[in-house]
Backbone as JSON, one array per atom type, in Angstrom:
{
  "sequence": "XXXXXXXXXXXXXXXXXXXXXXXXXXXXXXXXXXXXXXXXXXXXXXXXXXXXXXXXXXXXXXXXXXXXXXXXXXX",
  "N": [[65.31, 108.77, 93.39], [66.21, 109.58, 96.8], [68.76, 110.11, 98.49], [70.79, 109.22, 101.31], [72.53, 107.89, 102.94], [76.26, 107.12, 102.77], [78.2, 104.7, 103.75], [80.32, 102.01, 105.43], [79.23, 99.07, 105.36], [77.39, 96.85, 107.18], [76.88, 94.49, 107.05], [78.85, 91.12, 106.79], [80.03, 90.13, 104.57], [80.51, 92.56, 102.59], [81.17, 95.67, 101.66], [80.33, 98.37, 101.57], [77.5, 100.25, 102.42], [74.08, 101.72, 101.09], [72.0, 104.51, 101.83], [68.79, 105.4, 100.71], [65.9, 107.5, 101.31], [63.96, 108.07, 100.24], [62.48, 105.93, 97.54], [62.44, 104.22, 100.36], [64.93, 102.19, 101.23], [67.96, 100.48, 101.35], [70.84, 99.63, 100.04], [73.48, 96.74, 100.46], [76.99, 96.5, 99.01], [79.64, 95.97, 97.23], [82.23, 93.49, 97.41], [84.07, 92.64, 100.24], [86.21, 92.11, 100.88], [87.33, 92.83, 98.12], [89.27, 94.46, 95.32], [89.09, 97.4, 94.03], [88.38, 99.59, 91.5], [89.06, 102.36, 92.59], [91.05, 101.81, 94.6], [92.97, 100.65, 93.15], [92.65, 102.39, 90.75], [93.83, 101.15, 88.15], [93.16, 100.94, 84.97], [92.94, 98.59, 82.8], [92.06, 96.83, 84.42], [90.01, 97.91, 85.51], [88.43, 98.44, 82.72], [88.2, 95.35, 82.23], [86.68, 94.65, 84.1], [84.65, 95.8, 83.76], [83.81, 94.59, 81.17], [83.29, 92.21, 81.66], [81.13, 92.35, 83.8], [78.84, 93.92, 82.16], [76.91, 92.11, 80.63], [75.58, 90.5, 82.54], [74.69, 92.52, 84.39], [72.14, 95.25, 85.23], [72.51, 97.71, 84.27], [70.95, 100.34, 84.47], [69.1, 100.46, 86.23], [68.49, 101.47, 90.24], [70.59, 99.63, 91.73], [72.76, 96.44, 93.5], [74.86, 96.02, 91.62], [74.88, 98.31, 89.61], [75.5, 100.71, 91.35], [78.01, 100.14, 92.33], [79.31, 99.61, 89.64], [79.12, 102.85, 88.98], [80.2, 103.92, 91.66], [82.82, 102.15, 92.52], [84.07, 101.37, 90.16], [84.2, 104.2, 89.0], [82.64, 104.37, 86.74]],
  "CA": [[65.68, 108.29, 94.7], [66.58, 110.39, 97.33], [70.25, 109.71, 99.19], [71.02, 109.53, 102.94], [74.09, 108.1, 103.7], [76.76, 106.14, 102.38], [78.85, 104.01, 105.2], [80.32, 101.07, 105.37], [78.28, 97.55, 105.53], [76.81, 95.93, 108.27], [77.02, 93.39, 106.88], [80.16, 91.09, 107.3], [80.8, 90.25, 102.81], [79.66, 93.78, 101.32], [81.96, 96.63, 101.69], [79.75, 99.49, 102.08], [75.49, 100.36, 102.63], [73.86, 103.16, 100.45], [70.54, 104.36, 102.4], [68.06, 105.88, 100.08], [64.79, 107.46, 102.19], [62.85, 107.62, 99.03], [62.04, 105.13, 98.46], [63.15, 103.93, 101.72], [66.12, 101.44, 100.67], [69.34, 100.3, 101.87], [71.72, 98.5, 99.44], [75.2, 96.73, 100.6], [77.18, 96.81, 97.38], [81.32, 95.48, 96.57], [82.75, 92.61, 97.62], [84.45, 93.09, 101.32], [87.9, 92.21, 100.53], [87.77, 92.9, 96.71], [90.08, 95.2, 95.04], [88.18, 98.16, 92.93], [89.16, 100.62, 90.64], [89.04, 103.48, 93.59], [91.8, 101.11, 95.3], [94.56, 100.4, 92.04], [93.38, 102.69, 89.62], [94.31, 100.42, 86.57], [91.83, 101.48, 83.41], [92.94, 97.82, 82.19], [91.63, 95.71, 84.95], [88.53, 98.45, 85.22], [88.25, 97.97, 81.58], [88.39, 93.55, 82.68], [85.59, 94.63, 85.16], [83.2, 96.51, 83.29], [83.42, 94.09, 80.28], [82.67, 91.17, 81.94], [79.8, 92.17, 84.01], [78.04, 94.29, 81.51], [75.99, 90.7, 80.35], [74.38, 90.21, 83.68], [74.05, 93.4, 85.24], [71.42, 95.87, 84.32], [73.36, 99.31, 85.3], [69.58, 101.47, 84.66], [67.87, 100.73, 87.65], [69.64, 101.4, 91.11], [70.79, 97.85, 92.28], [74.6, 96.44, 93.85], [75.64, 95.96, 90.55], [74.93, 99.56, 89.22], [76.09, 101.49, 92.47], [79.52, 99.38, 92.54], [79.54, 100.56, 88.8], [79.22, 104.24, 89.61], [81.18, 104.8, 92.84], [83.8, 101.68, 93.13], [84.94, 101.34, 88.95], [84.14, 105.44, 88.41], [81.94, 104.37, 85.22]],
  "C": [[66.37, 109.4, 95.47], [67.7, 109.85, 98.28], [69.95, 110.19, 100.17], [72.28, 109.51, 103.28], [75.05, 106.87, 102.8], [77.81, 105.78, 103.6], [79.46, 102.41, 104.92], [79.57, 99.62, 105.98], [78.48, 97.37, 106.72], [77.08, 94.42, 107.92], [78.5, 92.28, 106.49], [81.26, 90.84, 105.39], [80.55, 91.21, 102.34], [80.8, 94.99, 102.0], [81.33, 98.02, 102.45], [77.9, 99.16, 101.63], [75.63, 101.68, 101.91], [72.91, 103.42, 100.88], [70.35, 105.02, 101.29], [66.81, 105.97, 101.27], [64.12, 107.66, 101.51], [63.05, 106.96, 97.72], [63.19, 104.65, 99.5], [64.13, 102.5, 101.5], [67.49, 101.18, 101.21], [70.02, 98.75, 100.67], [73.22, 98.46, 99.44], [75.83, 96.01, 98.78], [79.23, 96.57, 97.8], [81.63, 94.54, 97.56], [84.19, 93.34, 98.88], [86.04, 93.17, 101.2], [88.65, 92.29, 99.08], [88.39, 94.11, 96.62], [89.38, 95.86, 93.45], [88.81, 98.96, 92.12], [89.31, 102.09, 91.57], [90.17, 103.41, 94.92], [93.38, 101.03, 94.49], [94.27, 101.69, 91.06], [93.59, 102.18, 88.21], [93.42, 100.33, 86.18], [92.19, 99.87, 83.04], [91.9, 96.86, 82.77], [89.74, 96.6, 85.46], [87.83, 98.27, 83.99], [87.45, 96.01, 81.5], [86.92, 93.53, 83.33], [84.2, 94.91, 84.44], [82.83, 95.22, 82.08], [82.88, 93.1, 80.67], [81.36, 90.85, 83.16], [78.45, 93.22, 83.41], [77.03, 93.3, 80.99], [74.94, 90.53, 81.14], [73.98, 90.98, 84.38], [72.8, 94.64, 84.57], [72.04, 97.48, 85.42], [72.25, 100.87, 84.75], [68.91, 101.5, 85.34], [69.51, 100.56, 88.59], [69.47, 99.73, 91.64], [72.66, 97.67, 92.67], [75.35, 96.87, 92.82], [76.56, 97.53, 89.87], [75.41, 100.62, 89.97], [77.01, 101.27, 92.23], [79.88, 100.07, 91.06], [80.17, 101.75, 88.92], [80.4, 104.49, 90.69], [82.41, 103.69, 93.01], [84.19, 101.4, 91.65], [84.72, 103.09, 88.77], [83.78, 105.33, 86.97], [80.83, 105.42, 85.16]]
}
């Protein structure tokens, strides 16, 4: 995938937009008024985060889940 821009959401629950122009993609990604690990910091409650959506997310393809991963816990 090729990166464009990262920005914050358009949209009024999602935090921030990630464009991709190959393929051509836009995904809004963290919860608008949630509190991330790029915000507190605390390895415990990043620790809290990662464990309990490792089950349902699949963090090998790009998707909200796996972005929010990456850039808002620093996994």
């Amino acid at each position: 995938m090729k990166f464009v821009s990262l920005k914050p959401s358009s949209r009024d629950n999602k935090r921030y937009e990630i464009i991709f122009s190959e393929p051509k993609k836009t995904i809004h990604f963290g919860a608008k008024n949630g509190s991330t690990y790029i915000d507190h910091h605390n390895k415990i409650k990043r620790h809290n985060y990662l464990k309990r959506h490792i089950v349902n997310e699949n963090w090998n393809e790009v998707n909200p889940g796996s972005i929010s991963t990456i850039l808002l816990w620093e996994k």
